[in-house]
py3Dmol code that shows the C-alpha trace and the ligand (Angstrom):
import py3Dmol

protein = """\
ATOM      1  CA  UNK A   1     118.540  66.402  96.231  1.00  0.00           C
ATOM      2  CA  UNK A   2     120.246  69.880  96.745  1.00  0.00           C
ATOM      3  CA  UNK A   3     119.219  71.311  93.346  1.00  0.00           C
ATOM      4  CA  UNK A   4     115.379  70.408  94.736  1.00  0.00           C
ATOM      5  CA  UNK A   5     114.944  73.965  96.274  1.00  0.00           C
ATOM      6  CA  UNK A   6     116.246  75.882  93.913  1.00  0.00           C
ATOM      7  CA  UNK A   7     114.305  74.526  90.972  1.00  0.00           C
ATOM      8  CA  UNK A   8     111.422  75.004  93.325  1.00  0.00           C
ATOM      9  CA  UNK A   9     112.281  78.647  94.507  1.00  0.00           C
ATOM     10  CA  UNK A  10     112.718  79.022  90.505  1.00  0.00           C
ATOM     11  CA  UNK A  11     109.189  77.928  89.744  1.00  0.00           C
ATOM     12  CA  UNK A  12     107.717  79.805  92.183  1.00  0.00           C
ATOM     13  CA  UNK A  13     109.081  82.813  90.945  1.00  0.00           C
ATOM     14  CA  UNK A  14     107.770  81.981  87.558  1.00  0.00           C
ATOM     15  CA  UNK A  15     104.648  81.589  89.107  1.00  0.00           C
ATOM     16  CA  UNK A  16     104.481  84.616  90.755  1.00  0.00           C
ATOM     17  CA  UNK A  17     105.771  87.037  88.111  1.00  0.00           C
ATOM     18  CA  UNK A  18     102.862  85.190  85.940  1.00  0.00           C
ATOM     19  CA  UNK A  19     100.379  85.901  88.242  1.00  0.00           C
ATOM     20  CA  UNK A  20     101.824  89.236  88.630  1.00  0.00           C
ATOM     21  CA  UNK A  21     101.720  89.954  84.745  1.00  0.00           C
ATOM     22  CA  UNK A  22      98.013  88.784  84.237  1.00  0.00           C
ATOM     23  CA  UNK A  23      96.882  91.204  86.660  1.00  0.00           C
ATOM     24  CA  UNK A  24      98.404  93.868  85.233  1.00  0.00           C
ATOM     25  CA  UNK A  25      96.831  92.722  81.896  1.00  0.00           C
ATOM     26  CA  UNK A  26      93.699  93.790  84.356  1.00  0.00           C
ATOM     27  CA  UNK A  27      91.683  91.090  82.399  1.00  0.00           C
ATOM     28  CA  UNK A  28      88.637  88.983  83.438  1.00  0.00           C
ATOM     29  CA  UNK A  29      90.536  88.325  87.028  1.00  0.00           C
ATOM     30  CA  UNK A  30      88.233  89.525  89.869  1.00  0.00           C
ATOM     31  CA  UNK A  31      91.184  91.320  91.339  1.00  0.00           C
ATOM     32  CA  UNK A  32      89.946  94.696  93.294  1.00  0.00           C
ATOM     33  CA  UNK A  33      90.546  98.190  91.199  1.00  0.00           C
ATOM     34  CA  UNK A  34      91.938 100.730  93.603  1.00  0.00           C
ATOM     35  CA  UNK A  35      91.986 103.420  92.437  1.00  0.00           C
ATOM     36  CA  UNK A  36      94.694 104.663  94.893  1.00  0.00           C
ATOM     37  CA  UNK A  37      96.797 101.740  93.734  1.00  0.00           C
ATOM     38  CA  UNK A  38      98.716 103.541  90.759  1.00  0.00           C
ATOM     39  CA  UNK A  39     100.943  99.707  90.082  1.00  0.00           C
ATOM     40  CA  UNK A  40     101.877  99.518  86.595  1.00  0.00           C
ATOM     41  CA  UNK A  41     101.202 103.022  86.122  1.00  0.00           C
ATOM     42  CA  UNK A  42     103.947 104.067  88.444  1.00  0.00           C
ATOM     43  CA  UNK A  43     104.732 107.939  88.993  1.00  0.00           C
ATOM     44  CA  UNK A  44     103.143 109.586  92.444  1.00  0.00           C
ATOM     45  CA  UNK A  45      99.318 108.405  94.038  1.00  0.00           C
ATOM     46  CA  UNK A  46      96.614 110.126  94.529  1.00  0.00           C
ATOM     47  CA  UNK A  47      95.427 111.113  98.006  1.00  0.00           C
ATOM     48  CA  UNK A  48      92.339 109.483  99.281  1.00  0.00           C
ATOM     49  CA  UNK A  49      90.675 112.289 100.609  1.00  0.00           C
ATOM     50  CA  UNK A  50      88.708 115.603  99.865  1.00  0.00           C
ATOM     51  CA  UNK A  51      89.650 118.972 100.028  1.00  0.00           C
ATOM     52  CA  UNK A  52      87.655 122.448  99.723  1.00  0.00           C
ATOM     53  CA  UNK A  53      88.533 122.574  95.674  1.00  0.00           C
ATOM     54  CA  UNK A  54      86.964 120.136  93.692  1.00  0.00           C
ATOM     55  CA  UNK A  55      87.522 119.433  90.038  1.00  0.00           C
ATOM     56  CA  UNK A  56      84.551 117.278  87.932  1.00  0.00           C
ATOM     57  CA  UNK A  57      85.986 115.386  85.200  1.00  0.00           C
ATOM     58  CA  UNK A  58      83.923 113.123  83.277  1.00  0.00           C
ATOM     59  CA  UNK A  59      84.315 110.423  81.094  1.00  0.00           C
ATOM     60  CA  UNK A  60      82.530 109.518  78.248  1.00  0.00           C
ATOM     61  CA  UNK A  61      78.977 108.431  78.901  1.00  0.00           C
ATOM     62  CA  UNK A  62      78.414 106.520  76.105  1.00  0.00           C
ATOM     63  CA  UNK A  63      82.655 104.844  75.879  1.00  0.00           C
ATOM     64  CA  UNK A  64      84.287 107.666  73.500  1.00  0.00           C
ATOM     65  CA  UNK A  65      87.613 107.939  74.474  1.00  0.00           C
ATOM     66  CA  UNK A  66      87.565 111.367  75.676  1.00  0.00           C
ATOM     67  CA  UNK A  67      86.816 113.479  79.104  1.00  0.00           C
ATOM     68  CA  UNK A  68      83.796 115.714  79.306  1.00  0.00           C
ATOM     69  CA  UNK A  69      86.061 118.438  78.595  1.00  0.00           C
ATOM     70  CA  UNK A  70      88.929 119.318  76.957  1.00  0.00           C
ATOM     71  CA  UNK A  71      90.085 122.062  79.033  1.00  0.00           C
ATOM     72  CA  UNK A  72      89.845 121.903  82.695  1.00  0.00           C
ATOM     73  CA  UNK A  73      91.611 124.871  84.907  1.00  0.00           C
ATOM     74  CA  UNK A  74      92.006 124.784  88.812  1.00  0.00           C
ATOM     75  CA  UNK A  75      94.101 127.319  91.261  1.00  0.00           C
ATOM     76  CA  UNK A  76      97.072 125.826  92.408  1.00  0.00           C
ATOM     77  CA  UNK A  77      97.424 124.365  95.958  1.00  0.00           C
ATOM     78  CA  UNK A  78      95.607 121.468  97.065  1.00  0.00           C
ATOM     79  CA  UNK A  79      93.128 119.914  94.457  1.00  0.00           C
ATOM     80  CA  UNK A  80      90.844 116.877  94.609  1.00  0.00           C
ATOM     81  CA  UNK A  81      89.781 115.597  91.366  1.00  0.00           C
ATOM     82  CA  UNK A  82      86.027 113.920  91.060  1.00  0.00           C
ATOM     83  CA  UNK A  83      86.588 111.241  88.749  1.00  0.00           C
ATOM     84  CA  UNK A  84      83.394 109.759  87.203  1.00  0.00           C
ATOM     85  CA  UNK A  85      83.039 107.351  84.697  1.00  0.00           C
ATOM     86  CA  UNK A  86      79.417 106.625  83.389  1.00  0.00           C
ATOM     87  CA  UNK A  87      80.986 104.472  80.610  1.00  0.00           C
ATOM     88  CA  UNK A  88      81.009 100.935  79.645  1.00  0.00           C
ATOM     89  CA  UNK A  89      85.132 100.756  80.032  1.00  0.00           C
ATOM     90  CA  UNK A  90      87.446 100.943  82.438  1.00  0.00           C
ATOM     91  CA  UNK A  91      89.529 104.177  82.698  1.00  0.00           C
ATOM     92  CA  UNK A  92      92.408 105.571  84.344  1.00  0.00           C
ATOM     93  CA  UNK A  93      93.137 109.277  85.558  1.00  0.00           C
ATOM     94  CA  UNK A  94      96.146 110.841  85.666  1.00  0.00           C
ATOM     95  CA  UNK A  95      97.757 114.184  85.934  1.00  0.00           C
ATOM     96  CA  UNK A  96     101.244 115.015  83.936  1.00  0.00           C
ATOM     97  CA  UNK A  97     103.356 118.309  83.790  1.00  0.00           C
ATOM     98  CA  UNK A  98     106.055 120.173  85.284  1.00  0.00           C
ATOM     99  CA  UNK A  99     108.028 117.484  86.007  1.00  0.00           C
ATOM    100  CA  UNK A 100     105.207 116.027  87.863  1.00  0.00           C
ATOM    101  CA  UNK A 101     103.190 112.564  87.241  1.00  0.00           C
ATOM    102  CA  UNK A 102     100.106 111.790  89.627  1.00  0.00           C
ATOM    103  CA  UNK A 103      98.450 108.119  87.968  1.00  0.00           C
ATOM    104  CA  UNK A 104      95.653 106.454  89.581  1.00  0.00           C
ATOM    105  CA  UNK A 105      94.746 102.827  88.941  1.00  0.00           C
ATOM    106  CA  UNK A 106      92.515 102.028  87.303  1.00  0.00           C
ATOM    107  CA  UNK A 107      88.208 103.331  87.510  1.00  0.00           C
ATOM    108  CA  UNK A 108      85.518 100.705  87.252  1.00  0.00           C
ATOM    109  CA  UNK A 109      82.423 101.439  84.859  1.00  0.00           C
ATOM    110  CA  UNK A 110      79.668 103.306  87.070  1.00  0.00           C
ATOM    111  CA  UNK A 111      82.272 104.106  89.331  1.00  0.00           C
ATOM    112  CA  UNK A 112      83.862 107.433  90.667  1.00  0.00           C
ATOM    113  CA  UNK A 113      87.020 108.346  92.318  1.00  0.00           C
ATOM    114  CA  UNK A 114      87.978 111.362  94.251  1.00  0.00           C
ATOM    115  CA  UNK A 115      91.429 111.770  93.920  1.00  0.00           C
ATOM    116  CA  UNK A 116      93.485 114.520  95.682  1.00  0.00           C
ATOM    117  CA  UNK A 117      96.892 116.364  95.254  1.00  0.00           C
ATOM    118  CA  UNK A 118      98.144 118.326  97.691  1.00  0.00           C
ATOM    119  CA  UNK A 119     100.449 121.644  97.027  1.00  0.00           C
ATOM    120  CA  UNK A 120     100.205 120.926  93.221  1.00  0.00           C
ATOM    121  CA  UNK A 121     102.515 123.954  91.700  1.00  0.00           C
ATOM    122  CA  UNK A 122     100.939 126.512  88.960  1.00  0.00           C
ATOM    123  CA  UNK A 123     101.490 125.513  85.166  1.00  0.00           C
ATOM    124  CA  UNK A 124      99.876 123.777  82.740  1.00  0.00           C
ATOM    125  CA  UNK A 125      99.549 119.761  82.629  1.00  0.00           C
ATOM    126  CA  UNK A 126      97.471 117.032  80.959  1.00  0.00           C
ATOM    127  CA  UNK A 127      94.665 115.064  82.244  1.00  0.00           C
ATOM    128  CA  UNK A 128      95.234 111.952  80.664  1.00  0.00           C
ATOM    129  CA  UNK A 129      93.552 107.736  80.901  1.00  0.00           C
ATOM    130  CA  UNK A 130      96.829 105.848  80.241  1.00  0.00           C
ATOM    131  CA  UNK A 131      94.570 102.539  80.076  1.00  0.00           C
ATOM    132  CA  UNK A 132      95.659 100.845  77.224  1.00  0.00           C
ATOM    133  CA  UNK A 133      95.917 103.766  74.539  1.00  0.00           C
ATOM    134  CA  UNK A 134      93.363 105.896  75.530  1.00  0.00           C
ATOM    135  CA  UNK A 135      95.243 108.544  75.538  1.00  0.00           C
ATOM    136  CA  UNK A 136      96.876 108.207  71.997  1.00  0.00           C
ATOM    137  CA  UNK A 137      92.919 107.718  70.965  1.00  0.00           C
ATOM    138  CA  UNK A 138      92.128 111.194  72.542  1.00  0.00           C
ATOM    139  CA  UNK A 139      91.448 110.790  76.137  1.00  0.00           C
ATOM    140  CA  UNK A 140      93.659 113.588  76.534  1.00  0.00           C
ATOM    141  CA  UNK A 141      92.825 117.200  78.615  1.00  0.00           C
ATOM    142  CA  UNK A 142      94.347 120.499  79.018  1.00  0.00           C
ATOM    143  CA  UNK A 143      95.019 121.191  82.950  1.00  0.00           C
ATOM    144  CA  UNK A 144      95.413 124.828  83.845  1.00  0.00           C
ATOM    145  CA  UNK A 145      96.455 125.659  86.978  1.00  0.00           C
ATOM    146  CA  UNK A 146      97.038 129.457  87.947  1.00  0.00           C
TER     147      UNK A 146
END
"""
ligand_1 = """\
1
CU
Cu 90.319 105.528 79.382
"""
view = py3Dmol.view(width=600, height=400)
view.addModel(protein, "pdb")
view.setStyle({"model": 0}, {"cartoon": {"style": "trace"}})
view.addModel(ligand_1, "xyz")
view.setStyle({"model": 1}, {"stick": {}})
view.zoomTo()
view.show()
């Protein structure tokens, strides 16, 4: 009767790392997007609050897979990005460069996210949407920051 627990500690674990892996699929679940909740995305979060500079990056209106622009420049300190997306899809925001990742989760359709860095260095980065090649399609930015 010993080898009971394990077997059950060993399907639970299945379990769990299959629940775990469907919600990352972020399919038809009705799992919460949180923006602030970078997961599979990993690197640093975004803070949940607004500072003084304010960045507007759009996405597509119409589900392109591209931002409103494709250069965006901001002075360096802190920064708080205004994340819309008018578009049918989900998206995902995230700033790479320098060394440095900031990833958001993920951004509902009709939904916007203000997402803020704090002491974010001078040099250039990306704005990218890592959400399932996005950014290989294009959903790719230049970030200047002087
Ligand atoms: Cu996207």
């Amino acid at each position: 009767m010993k080898r009971l627990v394990p077997v059950a500690t060993t399907i639970a674990i299945c379990c769990a790392l299959a629940a775990g892996v469907l919600a990352s699929c972020g399919g038809t679940s009705a799992a919460r997007r949180d923006p602030y909740a970078n997961g599979q995305y990993g690197g640093n979060r975004f803070l949940a609050e607004t500072v003084p500079q304010q960045i507007t990056v759009i996405a597509d209106r119409r589900g392109s897979l591209r931002w409103d622009q494709t250069a965006y420049n901001a002075e360096a300190g802190d920064v708080s990005f205004v994340v819309q997306n008018p578009s049918p899809v989900p998206h995902q925001f995230g700033v790479e460069g320098q060394g440095l990742r900031y990833e958001s989760g993920l951004i509902d359709p009709s939904t916007t996210a203000t997402l803020t860095i704090k002491g974010l260095p001078a040099g250039d980065y990306q704005i990218v949407c890592n959400f399932t090649n996005h950014k290989e399609a294009g959903m790719v930015a230049a970030l200047a920051v002087r």
